[in-house]
N, C-alpha and C positions, 0 to 999 in steps of 0.2 A: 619313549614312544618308538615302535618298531614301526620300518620305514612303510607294512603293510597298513597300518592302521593312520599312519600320514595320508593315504590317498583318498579322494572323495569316495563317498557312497553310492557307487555307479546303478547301483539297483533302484534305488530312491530316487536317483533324477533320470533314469530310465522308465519308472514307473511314472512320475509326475508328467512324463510327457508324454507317453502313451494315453497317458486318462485322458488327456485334452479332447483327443480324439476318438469319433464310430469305432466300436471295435472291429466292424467289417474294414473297415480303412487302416488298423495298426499295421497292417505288412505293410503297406503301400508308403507308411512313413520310414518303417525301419528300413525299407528299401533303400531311401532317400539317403539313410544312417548309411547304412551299407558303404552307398557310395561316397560321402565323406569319409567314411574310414578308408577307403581305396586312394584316396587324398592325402588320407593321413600316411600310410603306409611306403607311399612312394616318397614325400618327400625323409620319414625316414631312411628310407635306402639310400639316398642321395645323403645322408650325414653319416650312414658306419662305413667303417673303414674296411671290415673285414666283406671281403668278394660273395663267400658262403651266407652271411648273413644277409646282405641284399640280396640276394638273388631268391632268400626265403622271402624276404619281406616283400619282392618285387610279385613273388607266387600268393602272398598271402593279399596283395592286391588287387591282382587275376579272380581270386575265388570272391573277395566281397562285389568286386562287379558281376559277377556269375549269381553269386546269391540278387542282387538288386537285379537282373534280367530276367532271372527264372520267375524272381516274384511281380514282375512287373506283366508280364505276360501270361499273368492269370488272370491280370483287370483289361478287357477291353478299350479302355481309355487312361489307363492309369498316368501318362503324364498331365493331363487335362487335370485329374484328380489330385497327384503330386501339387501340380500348382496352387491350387485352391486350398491344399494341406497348409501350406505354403505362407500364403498369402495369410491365413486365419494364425499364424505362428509364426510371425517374422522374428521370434528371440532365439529360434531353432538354433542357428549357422552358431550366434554369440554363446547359446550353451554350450554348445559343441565344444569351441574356441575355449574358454574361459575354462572347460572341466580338463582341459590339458596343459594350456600355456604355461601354469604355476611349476609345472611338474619336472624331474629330470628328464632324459632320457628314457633312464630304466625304470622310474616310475611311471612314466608315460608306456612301456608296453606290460607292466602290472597291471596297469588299468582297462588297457585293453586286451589284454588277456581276462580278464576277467568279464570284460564285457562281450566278447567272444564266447564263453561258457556260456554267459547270460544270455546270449544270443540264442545260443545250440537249443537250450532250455524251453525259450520262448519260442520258437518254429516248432516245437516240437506241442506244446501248449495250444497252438493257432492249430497243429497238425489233430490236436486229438476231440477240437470242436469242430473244424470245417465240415459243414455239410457237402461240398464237391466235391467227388474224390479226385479231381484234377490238382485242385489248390491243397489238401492234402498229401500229395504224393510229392507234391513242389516241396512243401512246407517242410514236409521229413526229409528231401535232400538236402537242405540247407543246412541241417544242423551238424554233420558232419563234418562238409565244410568250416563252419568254424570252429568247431573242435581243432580242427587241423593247425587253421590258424593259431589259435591259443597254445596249443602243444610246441610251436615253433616259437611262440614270444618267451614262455616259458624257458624253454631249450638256450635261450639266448640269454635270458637274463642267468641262467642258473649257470651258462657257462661263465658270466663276469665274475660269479662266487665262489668259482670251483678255480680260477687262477692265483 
């Protein structure tokens, strides 16, 4: 078994959780995503060793709380709403938790790299139904930003392979 097909199916339990919710409301949770991935991220930086590599991971960060700001401030009340997201999904946090704790390191930023793409994919998806063209123009900045991110988890795991 290749260590790619050892990780969970982040599309699958990315789709399971978005179904739960309006779809006028899916930003307003991946937002939420967002900033647990900014969580995740930093205490990564705080475990590698190497200066370069935190200091991407510290940037990749920066950008998912930029993405959960950008989209949060397309809802007028979006933390009211977050909450209530929230409160109807308290397994959220434990998904979250449980789809990474099993993993290494470098499968943990496989996964998140992929769910990074998955991300780009899906703003970009929200971007080409939104009737606003406010929350559209949010929608399609976001997805570059995680590009970005993913191209750095990427970059970092493929340097472990290439030493």
């Amino acid at each position: 078994m290749s260590k790619q097909s050892e990780l969970p199916n982040i599309a699958a339990v990315f789709a399971e959780v978005l179904n739960r919710v309006p779809r006028e409301q899916q930003p307003l949770l991946l937002a939420y995503a967002e900033r647990l991935a900014a969580k995740r991220y930093r205490a990564w930086a705080g475990q590698v060793g190497d200066d370069g590599h935190r200091s991407g991971l510290l940037a990749c960060a920066s950008r998912e709380e930029e993405i959960a700001g950008l989209v949060e401030g397309v809802y007028p009340d979006a933390a009211a709403m977050q909450q209530r997201l929230l409160e109807a999904n308290p397994d959220l946090l434990e998904i979250n938790t449980k789809l990474f704790e099993p993993l290494s390191i470098e499968q943990q930023f496989q996964l998140q790299a992929q769910g990074e793409r998955l991300g780009a994919a899906t703003w970009r998806a929200f971007a080409a139904h939104a009737g606003d063209a406010r929350a559209r123009e949010v929608f399609l900045e976001c997805a570059p930003l995680e590009e970005e991110s993913a191209a750095l988890l990427e970059s970092i795991v493929g340097a472990k392979h290439t030493r």
